[in-house]
C-alpha positions as CSV (number, residue, x, y, z in Angstrom):
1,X,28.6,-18.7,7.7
2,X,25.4,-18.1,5.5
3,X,23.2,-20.6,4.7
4,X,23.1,-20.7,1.1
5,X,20.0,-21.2,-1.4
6,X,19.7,-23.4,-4.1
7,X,18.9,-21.9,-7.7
8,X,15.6,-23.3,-7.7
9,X,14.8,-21.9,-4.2
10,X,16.4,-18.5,-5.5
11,X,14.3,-18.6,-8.4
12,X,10.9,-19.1,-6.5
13,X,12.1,-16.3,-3.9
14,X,12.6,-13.7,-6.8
15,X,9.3,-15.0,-8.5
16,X,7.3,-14.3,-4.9
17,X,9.1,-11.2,-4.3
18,X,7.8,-9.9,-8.3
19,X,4.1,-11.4,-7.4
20,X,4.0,-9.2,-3.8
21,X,5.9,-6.3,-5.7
22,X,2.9,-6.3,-8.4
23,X,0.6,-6.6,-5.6
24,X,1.8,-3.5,-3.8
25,X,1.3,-1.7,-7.0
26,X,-2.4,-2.9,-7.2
27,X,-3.0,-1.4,-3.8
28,X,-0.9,2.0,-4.6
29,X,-4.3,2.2,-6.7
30,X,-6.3,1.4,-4.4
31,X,-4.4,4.2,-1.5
32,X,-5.1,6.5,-4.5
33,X,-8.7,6.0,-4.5
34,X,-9.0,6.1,-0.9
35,X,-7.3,9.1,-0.3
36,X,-10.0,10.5,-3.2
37,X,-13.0,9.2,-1.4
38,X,-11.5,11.4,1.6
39,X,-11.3,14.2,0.3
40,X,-14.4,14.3,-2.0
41,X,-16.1,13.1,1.4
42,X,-14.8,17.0,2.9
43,X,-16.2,18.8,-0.2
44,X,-19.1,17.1,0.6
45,X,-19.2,18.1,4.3
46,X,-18.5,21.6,3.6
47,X,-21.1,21.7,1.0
48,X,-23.5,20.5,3.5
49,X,-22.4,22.8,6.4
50,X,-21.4,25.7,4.8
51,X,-23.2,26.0,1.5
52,X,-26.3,25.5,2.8
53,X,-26.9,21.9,1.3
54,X,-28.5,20.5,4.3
55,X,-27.2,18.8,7.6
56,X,-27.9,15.3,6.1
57,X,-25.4,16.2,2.9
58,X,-22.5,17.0,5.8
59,X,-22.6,13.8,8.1
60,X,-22.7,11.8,5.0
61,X,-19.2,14.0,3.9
62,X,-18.2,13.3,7.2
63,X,-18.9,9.7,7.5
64,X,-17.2,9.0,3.9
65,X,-14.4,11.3,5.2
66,X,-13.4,9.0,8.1
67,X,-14.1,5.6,6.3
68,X,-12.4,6.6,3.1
69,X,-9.6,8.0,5.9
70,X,-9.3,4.7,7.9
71,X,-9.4,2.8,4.7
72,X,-6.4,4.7,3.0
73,X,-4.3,4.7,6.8
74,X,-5.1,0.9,6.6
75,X,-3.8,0.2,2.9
76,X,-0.9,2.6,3.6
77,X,0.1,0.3,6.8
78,X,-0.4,-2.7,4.4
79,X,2.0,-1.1,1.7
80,X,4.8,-0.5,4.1
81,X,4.5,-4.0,5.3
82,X,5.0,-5.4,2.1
83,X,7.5,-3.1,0.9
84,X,9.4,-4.9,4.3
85,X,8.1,-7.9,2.8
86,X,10.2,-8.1,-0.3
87,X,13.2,-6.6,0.4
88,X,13.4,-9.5,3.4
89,X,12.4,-11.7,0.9
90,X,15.2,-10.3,-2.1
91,X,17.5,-10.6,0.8
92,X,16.6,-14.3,1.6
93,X,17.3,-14.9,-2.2
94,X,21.2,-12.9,-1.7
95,X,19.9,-9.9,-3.9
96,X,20.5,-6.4,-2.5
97,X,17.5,-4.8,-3.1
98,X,18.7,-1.3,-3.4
99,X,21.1,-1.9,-6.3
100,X,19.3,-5.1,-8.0
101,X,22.8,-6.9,-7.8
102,X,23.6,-10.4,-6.1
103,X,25.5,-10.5,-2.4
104,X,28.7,-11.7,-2.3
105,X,28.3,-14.5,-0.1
């Protein structure tokens, strides 16, 4: 047997499970721009390297490349977590997350 929530406890679980949901948006937008950095941080390095633009030019690409690159594989990591998050949470609150409908309990 399933330990049932109250409405009020239902009611906070749905209204945590929109905060982290808005949340994980946020950071979608912040992956975005990381994955940006990364990859203006390679036009940068081949500019230095191959264009002639001066060593200096390509370890800075370089060095943005991997930060804005450990900085994106972190947010992603974070995303997916919270992603598990909410549906455990939607769960908790006997909503099946996939349809938007309440379990049958």
């Amino acid at each position: 047997m399933k330990k049932q929530t109250s409405s009020k406890q239902t009611n906070a679980l749905i209204l945590e499970a929109k905060l982290q949901t808005d949340a994980l948006q946020r950071l979608g937008v912040w992956l975005r721009a990381a994955a940006s950095l990364a990859v203006i941080g390679l036009l940068i390095a081949w500019w230095g390297f191959q264009m002639g633009a001066g060593l200096a030019a390509g370890i800075l690409g370089v060095i943005l490349t991997v930060v804005a690159g450990a900085a994106a594989f972190i947010i992603r990591q974070g995303r997916e977590n919270g992603k598990k998050n909410v549906q455990r949470i939607l769960k908790a609150a006997g909503i099946d997350y996939k349809n938007g409908v309440a379990i049958d309990v």
